[in-house]
Residue, then its C-alpha position, 0 to 999 in steps of 0.5 A: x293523129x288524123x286518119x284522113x285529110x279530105x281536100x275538095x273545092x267548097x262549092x262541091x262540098x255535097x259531092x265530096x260529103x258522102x266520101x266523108x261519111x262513109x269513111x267516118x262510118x268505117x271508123x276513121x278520124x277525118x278531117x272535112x273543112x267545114x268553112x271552106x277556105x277557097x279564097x284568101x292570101x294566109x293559110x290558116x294556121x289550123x289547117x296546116x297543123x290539121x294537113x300535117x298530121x294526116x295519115x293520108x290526104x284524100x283529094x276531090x279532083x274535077x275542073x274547079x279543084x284545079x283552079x283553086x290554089x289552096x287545094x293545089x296546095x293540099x294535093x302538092x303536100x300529100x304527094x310531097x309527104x307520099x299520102x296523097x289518094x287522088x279520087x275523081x269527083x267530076x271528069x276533066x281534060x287530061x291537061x286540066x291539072x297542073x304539071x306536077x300532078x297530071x301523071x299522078x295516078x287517081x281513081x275514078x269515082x264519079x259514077x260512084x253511088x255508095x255502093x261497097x262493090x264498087x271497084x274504084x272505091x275498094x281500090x280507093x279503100x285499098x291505098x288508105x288502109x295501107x296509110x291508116x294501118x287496117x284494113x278498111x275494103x271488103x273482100x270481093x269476089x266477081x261473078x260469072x257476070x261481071x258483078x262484085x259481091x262481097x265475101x269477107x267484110x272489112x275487119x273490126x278495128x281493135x278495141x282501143x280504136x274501136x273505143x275512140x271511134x265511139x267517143x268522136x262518133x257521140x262528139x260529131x253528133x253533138x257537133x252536127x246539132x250544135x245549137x250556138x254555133x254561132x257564139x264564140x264562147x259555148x263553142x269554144x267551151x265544145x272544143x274543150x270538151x273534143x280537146x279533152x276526149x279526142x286530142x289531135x283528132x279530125x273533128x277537134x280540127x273542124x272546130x277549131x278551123x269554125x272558132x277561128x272563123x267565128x273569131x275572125x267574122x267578129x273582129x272583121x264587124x268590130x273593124x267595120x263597124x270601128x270604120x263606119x263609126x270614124x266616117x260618121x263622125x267625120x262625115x258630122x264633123x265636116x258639115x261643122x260650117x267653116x270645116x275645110x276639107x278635101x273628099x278625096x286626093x287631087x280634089x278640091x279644097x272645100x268649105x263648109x257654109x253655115x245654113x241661113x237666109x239672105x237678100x239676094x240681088x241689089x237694091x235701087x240705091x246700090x251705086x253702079x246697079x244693072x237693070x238684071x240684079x232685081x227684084x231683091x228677093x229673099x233666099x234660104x239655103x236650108x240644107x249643108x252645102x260645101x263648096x271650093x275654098x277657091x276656083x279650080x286650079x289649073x293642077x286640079x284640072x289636068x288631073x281630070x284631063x289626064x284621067x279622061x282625056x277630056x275633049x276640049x274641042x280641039x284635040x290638042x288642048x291649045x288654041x288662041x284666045x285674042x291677039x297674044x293669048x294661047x291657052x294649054x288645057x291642064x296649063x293654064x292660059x299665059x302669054x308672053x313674060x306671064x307665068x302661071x302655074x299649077x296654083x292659078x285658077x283654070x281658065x279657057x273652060x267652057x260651061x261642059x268643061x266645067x260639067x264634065x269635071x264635077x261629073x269625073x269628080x263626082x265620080x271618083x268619090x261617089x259624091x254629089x259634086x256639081x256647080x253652085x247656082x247661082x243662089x249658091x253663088x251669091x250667098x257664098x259670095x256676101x258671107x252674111x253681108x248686105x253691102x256691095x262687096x263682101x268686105x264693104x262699099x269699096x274694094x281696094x287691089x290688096x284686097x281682090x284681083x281685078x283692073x288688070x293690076x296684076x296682069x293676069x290670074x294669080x294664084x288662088x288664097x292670094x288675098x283675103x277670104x271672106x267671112x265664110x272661108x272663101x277666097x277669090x269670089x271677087x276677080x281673078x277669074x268669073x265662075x260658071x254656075x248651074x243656071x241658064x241666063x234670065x234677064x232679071x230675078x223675077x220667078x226666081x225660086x227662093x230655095x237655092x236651087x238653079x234655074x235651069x229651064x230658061x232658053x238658048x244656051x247662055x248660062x250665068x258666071x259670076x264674081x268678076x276676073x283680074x281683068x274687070x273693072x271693080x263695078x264687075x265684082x259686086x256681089x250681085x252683079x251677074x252676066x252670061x255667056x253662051x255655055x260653049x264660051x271658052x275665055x281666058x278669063x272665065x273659070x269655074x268653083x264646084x260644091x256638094x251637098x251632103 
C-alpha cells in the first residue's frame, strides 16, 4: 500500500519535487506521477489503482492546481476517503478553489525552503503520520526568540519497514539512471523486477503509469503513421488520370486528367473559325491536374453563400437579368414554368463570384482550388481529339445543351462525357477561366498556365451555353467578358493541382 499520493499540476512539477524527496528521504512509499496527466478525457487505470490504495493524499494547492480537473479529482478522492493533507505551493484568492473545497483546512508552504523547523511543515509531517501510522515531525522546541530547534528527531521506522525502505530506496536510484526509458520492453522487464521486490509500492506505480504512457505514444505513431500511409496511397491513387473523387463534402465532383500535349486553337480550314482562336500552338500540361467533372452546381454554391455570405452585390442575392429572367444566388436563375433545381449549374456569377468560391473551397480542405486557364480549358475540353468538338465535326442536341432546345440549363452529366470523364464543356452554360482577354494566342505560354497580365478587366469563358448556336461551342472557339459580368448564362468549373 502507498504511504502517499502527491496530486500537483505537471507545469509546477519542480515545486512539488522537493515535497516528494523529502518524504522518500523519511522513509515513506510515495507515489509522484512522473508523466503528468493534466489533459485527456479517460483517467488512467494506474493511477485510480495508485490513488486508491494511498494511506494519505498530499495535494499542491495554487491557481493552476485549481483549473485542472484531474487534480480536482484527486483533491475530492482524498477528502471523500478522510486522507486528504492540503499544502499550498503558490498563494491563491480565497475563492480560487471550488466550493467543496474552499473551507478545507491547508497548510501553508510556500515559503518553505526545506528546512525540519519549519512550523507548517511539521504540522504537515504531523497529519501524515497519523495517516501512515509513525511518526515522521521532529520534536521542536521555541526559543526565547521566536526560533525552532529540534530536541528530539523523528523516530527510526521499525526493521521490516526500514528493510522495504532500502530495497525501493536502490530501485528509485536505478529507476532515476534508467538508461531505456524509452523502450517499452527493458522497462517493462524493470517493472518485474519492482513487482517482484516492492509489490503495491509508489514506485511500481510510476513505472507502470511511464509503460502505460510508452505504449500508448507507440500505438498513437502506429495510427498515425497507419493514417499517413492510407492518405498517401490515396493521394496516388487519385492522381491515377480518370479517378473521380471529391476532397471534402459538399465539394465538387473532380476528375483526374491524364498529363500530355495537344494543338491548341484552330486551324484555317476549321468551318465557322474566328479571327481570335490563332495561331495554333502546341501546349503541354506536364503536371497532375484535376478538375470538375461538371460546372458548379447550384447546391454546390449555396453551401458557400451560406458558409460566407458572400456579397454578390446585392444584399438580397436577387436581381433581374432581362425581361423575364431573375436570378436567386444558391437558387439558380429561372423564369416562369422553368424549373431548376440543385443539380443545375450556377448561373448569374461574376468572374469574383467564381473567385471567391474556389478560395472558400481552397479553404476548407487546404487545397489549392482555382480556375482552369484557359489551356487547361481546352485541352479538358478535346480530350485528346483535334476535330472541332470533342465527339467529332458535328454536334447533335442529345449529345450537348445548346440552341435553346431545352429552354434553359439542365442538370449537369445530363449528356455524354467526353473521353476524359467530363461532362457539359460543350453548352449548358459558358465557364469562367483564369485568363485576362487577349485578342488571339500570339505569346501564349505553352506550359498551361493562364495569362494573367493583359489590360482591363475582361477575362476569357469558354464552352458555349444552352442558349448558344453550335458554332459557339468548339472546342477552340473563345470570347470575353468584363470579370463584373454576371449572366444567366455564364457559370464556372474549378481545378487543382496536386
Amino acid at each position: 500500500m502507498v504511504d502517499v499520493f502527491i496530486s500537483y499540476a505537471r507545469r509546477q512539477r519542480h515545486i512539488a519535487e522537493p515535497l516528494k524527496d523529502r518524504l522518500v528521504a523519511l522513509g515513506l512509499d510515495v507515489f509522484f506521477d512522473i508523466e503528468g496527466i493534466d489533459g485527456g478525457s479517460v483517467f488512467p487505470d494506474v493511477i485510480t489503482r495508485a490513488l486508491d490504495s494511498s494511506k494519505a493524499v498530499l495535494t499542491c494547492w495554487s491557481p493552476l492546481y485549481f483549473t485542472r480537473p484531474w487534480c480536482l479529482t484527486e483533491a475530492r478522492e482524498g477528502k471523500a476517503r478522510d486522507v486528504l493533507v492540503p499544502v499550498i505551493i503558490e498563494a491563491f484568492d480565497r475563492t480560487a478553489p471550488p466550493a467543496d473545497l474552499r473551507h478545507v483546512n491547508y497548510y501553508d508552504l510556500t515559503a518553505w525552503q526545506g528546512e525540519d523547523t519549519h512550523e507548517n511543515w511539521n504540522l504537515t509531517l504531523q497529519r501524515l503520520s497519523r495517516l501512515v501510522g509513525r511518526k515522521l515531525a521532529p520534536q521542536l522546541m521555541t526559543g526565547p526568540s521566536g526560533d525552532a530547534r529540534i530536541t528530539q528527531p523523528a523516530p527510526e521506522p521499525p526493521p521490516a519497514a526500514s528493510a522495504r525502505i532500502d530495497v525501493l530506496a536502490d530501485l528509485r536510484a536505478t529507476w532515476g539512471t534508467f538508461p531505456a526509458r524509452g523502450n517499452a520492453d527493458s522497462v517493462a522487464r524493470f517493472l518485474q523486477r519492482v513487482q517482484g521486490a516492492a509489490s503495491g509500492s509508489g514506485l511500481e506505480f510510476e513505472v507502470e503509469h511511464h509503460l502505460d504512457e510508452l505504449r500508448r505514444v507507440a500505438e498513437a505513431e502506429k495510427n498515425a503513421a497507419g493514417e499517413t500511409a492510407a492518405r498517401a496511397a490515396e493521394a496516388s491513387r487519385r492522381q491515377k488520370p480518370g479517378t473521380e473523387f471529391r476532397d471534402g463534402e459538399g465539394l465538387p465532383l473532380m476528375v483526374t486528367l491524364p498529363q500530355g500535349s495537344f494543338r491548341m486553337g484552330s486551324p484555317d480550314t476549321e468551318k465557322d473559325r474566328q479571327a481570335n482562336e490563332g495561331p495554333v500552338h502546341d501546349v503541354r500540361i506536364g503536371y497532375a491536374l484535376a478538375v470538375g467533372k461538371y460546372p458548379v452546381t447550384v447546391g454546390e454554391f449555396r453551401r458557400f453563400i451560406e458558409a460566407k455570405g458572400h456579397d454578390t452585390g446585392n444584399s438580397a442575392f436577387t436581381w433581374g437579368v432581362g425581361a423575364g429572367w431573375h436570378n436567386t444566388i444558391g437558387r439558380g436563375w429561372s423564369r416562369p414554368g422553368f424549373v431548376q433545381d440543385d443539380s443545375h449549374p450556377v448561373t448569374c456569377v461574376s468572374w469574383q463570384d467564381a473567385q471567391a468560391y474556389v478560395a472558400w473551397a481552397a479553404e476548407q480542405v487546404a487545397l489549392p482550388y482555382r480556375l482552369m486557364s484557359e489551356a487547361e480549358w481546352e485541352f479538358a475540353c478535346r480530350a485528346g481529339t483535334n476535330t472541332r468538338y470533342a465527339f467529332g465535326d458535328n454536334l447533335a442536341v442529345d449529345i450537348a445543351n445548346f440552341g435553346k432546345s431545352n429552354g434553359g440549363t439542365t442538370r449537369v452529366s445530363s449528356f455524354s462525357s467526353n473521353a476524359f470523364g467530363l461532362c457539359d464543356m460543350h453548352g449548358n452554360v459558358w465557364e469562367w477561366t483564369q485568363d485576362c482577354a487577349y485578342s488571339s494566342h500570339a505569346g501564349a505560354p505553352s506550359d498551361g498556365s493562364a495569362r494573367t497580365n493583359g489590360e482591363g478587366t475582361a477575362r476569357i469563358v469558354r464552352g458555349g451555353s444552352w442558349n448558344s448556336y453550335p458554332e459557339l461551342l468548339r472546342s477552340a472557339y473563345r470570347k470575353w467578358e468584363d470579370s463584373t459580368t454576371r449572366s444567366y448564362n455564364i457559370g464556372f468549373r474549378v481545378a487543382r493541382t496536386f
